[in-house]
N, C-alpha and C positions, 0 to 999 in steps of 0.2 A: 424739256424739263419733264421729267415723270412726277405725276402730283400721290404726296403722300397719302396714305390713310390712317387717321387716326381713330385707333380705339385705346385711348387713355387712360379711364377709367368706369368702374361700374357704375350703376345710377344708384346708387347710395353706398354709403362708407361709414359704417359709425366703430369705434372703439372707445369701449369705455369699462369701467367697473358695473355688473349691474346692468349693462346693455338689453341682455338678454329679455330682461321683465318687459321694455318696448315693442316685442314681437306681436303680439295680437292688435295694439294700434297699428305697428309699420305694413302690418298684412292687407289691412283695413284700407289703407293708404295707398297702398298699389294694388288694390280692390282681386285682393285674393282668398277665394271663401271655400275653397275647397283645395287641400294638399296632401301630397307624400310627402314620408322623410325615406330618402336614404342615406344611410347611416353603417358606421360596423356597431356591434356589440360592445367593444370597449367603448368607443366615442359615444353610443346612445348612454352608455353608463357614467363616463364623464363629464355629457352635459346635462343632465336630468334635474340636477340639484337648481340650475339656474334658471332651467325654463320654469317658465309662469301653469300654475294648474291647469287651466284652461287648453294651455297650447296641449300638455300631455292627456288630458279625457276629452280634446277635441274627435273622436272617432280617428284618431286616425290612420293611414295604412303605414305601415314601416317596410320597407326593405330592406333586409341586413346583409353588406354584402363584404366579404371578403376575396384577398386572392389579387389579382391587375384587374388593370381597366381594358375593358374587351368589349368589343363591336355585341358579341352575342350580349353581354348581361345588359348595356345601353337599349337592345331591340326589345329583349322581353320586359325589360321594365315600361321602358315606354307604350309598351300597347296594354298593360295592366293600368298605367295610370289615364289612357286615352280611352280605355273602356271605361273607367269610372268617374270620367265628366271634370277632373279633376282641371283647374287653371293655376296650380301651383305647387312646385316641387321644392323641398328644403334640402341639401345638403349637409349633414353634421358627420366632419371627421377630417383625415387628412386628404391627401393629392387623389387617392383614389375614389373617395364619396364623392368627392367635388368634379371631380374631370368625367366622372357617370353622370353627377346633376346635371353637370353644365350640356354633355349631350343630348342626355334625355329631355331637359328642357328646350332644347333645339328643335329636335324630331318629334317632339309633342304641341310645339308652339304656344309651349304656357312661362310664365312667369318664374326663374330660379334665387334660390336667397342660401349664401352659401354659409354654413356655421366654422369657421374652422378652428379645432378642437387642437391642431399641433401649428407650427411655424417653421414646416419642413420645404416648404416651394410656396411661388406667389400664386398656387392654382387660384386659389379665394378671387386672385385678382384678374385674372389673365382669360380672356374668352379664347382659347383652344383647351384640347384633352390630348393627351399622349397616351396611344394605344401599343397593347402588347396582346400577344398571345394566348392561349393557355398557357404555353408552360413559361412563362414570365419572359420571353425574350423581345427587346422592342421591333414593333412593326412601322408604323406612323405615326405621325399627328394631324390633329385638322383644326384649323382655326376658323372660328365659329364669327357671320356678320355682325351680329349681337351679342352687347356686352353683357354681362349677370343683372338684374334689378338690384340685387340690396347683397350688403355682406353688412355681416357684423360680427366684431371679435370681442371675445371676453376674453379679457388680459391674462385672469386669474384660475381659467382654465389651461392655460398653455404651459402658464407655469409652473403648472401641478404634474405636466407631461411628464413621460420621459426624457431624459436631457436627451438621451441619442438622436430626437427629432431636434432639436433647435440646431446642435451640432451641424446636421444636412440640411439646414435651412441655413445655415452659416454658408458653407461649401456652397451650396446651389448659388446660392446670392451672389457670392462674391464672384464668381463666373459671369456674373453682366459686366463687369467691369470689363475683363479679359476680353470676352468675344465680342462687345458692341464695337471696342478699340481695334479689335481685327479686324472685322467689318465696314469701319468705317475707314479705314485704311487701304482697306480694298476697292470698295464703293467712291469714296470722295478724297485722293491721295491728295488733289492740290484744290479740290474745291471748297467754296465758301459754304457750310453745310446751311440746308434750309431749317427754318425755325424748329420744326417738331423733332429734327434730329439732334440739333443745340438742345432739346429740351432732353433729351433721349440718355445725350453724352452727358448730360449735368447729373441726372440720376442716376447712372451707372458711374461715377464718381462718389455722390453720396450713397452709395452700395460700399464701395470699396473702402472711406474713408470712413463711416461708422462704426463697420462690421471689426475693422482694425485696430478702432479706438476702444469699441464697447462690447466687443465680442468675448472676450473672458469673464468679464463682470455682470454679463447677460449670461452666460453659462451657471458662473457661480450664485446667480438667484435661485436661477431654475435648480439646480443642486437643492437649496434648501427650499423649494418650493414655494418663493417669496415671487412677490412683483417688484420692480425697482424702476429709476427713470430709464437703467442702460436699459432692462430686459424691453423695456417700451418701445426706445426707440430702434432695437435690433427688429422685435416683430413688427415694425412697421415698416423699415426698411426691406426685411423679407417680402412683405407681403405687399407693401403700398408701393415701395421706393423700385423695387425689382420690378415689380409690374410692369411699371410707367417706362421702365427701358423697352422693353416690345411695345407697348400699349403706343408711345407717340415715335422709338424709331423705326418700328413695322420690321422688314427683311433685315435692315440695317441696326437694328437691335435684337434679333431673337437670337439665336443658338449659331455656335461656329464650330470651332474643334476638341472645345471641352466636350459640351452635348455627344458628338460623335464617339469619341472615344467611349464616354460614359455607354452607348449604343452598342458598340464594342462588343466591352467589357461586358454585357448581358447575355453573351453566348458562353462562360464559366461559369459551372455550376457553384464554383468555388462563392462566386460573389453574391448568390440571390438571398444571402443573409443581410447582406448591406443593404442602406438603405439610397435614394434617386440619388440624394445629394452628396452621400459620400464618393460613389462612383465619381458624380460631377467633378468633386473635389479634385479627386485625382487627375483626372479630365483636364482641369487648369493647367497642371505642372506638366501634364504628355503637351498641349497646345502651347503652353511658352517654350518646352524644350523644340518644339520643330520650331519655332521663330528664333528659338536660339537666343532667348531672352533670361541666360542662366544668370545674371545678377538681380533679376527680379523672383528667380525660384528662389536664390539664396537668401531673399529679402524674406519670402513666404515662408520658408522650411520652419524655422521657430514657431509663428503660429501655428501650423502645422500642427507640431509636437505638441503644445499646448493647447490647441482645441481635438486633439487625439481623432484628427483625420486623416486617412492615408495620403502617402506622397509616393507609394512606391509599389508594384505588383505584387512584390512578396508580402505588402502589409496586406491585401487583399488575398492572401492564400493563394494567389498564381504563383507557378514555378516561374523561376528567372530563367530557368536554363535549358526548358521546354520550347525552343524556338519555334518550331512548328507548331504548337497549340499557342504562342502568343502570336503567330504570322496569320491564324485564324481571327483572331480576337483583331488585327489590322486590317483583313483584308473585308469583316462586316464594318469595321468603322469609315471606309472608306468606298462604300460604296456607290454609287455614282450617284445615288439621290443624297446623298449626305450633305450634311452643312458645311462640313471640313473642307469640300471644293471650295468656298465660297471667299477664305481667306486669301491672300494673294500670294501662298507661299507654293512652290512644287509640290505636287502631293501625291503620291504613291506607296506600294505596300514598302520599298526599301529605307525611304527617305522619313519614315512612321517607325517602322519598326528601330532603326539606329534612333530615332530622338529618344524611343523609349528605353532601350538598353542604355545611352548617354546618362538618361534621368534616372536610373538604376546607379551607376555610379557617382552620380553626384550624391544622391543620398548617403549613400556609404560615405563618400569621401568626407559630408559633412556629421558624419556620427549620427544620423535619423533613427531613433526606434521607429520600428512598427507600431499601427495604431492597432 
């Protein structure tokens, strides 16, 4: 028996209205008296209003960073904040502030508290970062022994986002459901799963069963810039409920053939307008078409349509009929370090590339706009 590991969740969790004014106690508290923020410009602009005075004429140092999450901006930040004695780093913003904090507070050995400003991935929650390139195409991930200290989310910042982020925190999310059910399929076909993985499977369920229920009604807040119970319990699904799929089933709950694809697809230059989760999105319907699971794409297509995610390569500006530029876009997805192996299905450039041409005409056949 291989014994699991769990990292479940960070050491503190708060969502609330309001949250944000607790930050100079909760710092106190996890005895952190000197910090950075990294941040973009929009996010420091969008949470200013909620932070307390004090946190903003604390002296303190900002890094504004734009662009991916890359090994170089993790190293220089870090040794700017290890020269300046600092024991605590903030993250405010989306996947990329967060997935820089969570490193840099790794290679700094100080205390991370992540803000997050949209509800596009469970970075907030997840102790790994997903690195890419300069020029935006993915290279790795690394998961990190230790989990984040504190997160805290203001509801009514998220709300006020752009919808296009919740949208890819929809798509991202519901991809636990799809890949941990691969995985675990592949991992445990006839076994009695051990507890962390029960715990694993039950939340990549409440991923799928929410997102399905409360996923348009969670959209149409954020349209009017409102908070509501669905928009609550979607961003916490995102962020809490997605988490805890990796956080307690480890290998057996992280990324499969969605992820991969989505990996892909980051070599079109067509796509680097979208956003993690929209790729994901798509990601889902290429990894049910190779399982050959098309009554459950037929089940997705409508939300689809209605949370105006792609389902098909032409929604993503790929040519359909460019086979050799999508045979590129298969053969990074499938590359031997990928997650895609890890499914139980044959997996090669020929038997990838027909799922996706397959999922090409099903769309059509079912009448799908483009998103």
């Amino acid at each position: 028996m291989t014994a699991t590991i769990v990292k479940g969740a960070p050491g503190y969790y708060l969502l609330d209205s309001g949250i944000l004014t607790e930050l100079p106690n909760l710092l106190k508290e996890i005895s952190v008296s000197k910090y950075h923020i990294i941040t973009g410009k929009k996010a420091w602009q969008a949470v200013q209003p909620y932070l307390p005075k004090e946190v903003i004429d604390h002296n303190i140092r900002l890094h504004y960073i734009d662009g991916h999450t890359t090994l170089k901006k993790v190293h220089a930040i870090q040794e700017v904040l290890t020269n300046d004695g600092a024991n605590g780093v903030i993250g405010i913003g989306g996947g990329t502030a967060l997935d820089i904090t969570k490193a840099v507070a790794i290679e700094a050995s100080v205390q991370s508290i992540l803000i997050p400003t949209i509800a596009a991935t469970c970075a907030a929650w997840t102790p790994l970062s997903v690195f890419y390139n300069e020029e935006g195409s993915f290279t790795h991930y690394t998961e990190f022994p230790i989990a984040t200290t504190l997160v805290l989310v203001e509801p009514e910042i998220i709300a006020k986002a752009p919808l296009a982020y919740l949208k890819a925190g929809i798509g991202d999310t519901l991809a636990k459901f799809y890949e941990a059910e691969a995985l675990i399929e592949s991992f445990y076909p006839e076994e009695t799963l051990p507890v962390p993985k029960q715990i694993s499977q039950f939340s990549a369920k409440i991923c799928r069963e929410t997102l399905l229920n409360d996923g348009e009604a969670a959209l149409q807040a954020v349209a009017q810039n409102e908070t509501s119970p669905a928009l609550i319990r979607v961003i916490e699904t995102i962020i809490m409920t997605g988490g805890m799929v990796g956080g307690f089933g480890e290998k057996a709950g992280r990324i499969a053939g969605a992820h991969s694809l989505h990996n892909g697809l980051t070599v079109a230059d067509t796509v680097h307008d979208f956003l993690h989760g929209e790729l994901v999105a798509y990601g889902i319907l290429g990894q049910l078409a190779i399982e050959e699971k098309w009554t459950e794409i037929d089940y997705l297509l409508p939300f689809y349509e209605s949370w105006q995610l792609p389902s098909s390569l032409s929604a993503l500006n790929i040519d359909v009929n460019d086979e050799r530029f999508i045979k590129t876009i298969v053969k990074k997805a499938i590359r031997p370090t990928e997650s895609i192996h890890l499914m139980k299905y044959e997996i090669n450039e020929q038997s990838v590339l027909q799922a996706l041409q397959l999922l090409e005409v099903q769309n059509k056949q079912k009448g799908v706009r483009s998103s």
